[in-house]
N, C-alpha and C positions, 0 to 999 in steps of 0.2 A: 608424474605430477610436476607440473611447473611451479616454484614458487615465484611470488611476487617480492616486492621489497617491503620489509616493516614496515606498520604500521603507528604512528607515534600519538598517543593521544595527550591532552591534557586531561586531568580528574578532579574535584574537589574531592577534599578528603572527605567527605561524607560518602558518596558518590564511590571512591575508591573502598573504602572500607563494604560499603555494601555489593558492589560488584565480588569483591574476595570470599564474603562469607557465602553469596549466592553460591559460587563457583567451588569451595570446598564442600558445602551440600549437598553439589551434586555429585560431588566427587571427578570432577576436571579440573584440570587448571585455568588460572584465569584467561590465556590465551584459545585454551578450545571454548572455554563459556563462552567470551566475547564473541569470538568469529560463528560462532552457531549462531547464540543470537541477532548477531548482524546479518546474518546471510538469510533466517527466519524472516526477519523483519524486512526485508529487501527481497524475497517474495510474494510479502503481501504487499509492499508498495509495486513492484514491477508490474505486475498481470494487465492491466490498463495502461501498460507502456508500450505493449510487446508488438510487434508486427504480427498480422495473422495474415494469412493466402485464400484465399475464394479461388474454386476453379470459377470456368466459364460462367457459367448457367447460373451457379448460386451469386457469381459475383454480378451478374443482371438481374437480379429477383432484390439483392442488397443497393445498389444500387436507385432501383425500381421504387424501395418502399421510402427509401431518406426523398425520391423525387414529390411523391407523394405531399397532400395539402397535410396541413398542421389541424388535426380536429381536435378541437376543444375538450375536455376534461370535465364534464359537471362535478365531480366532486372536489375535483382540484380548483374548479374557480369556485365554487363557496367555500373552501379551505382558506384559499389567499383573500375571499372579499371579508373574513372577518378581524375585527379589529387586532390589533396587534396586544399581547400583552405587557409585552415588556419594551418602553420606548425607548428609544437609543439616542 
């Protein structure tokens, strides 16, 4: 396992203090809390980042259907044509 070089955060102490009690709850230290929940959390953000591979055939059928017309939604346009509730 490669390590990387520390990590340096700033915390408010609100922030810090609750990160610490998290982390004795679970019985880690505040270093394994943080980096699990970071590495958690940066899973759910990555997945819509990632590259994926189409062979041949799927990648002209993928292709194929983005060349495709834009058809319309009936429920999505009387969704959007009604009023808005909250103005901005």
């Amino acid at each position: 396992m490669t390590v990387a070089p520390a990590l340096h955060l700033r915390l408010r102490a609100a922030d810090n203090e609750l990160i610490r009690r998290a982390a004795t709850q679970t019985g880690q230290s505040v270093s394994d809390f943080l980096t699990r929940s970071a590495v958690e959390r940066a899973h759910e953000v990555l997945p819509d980042q990632r590259d994926f591979t189409l062979g041949d055939a799927t990648r002209d059928q993928f292709v194929a259907v983005l060349d495709e017309p834009v058809r319309p939604d009936p429920q999505l346009v009387e969704l959007f044509s009604r009023p808005q509730r909250i103005a901005r």
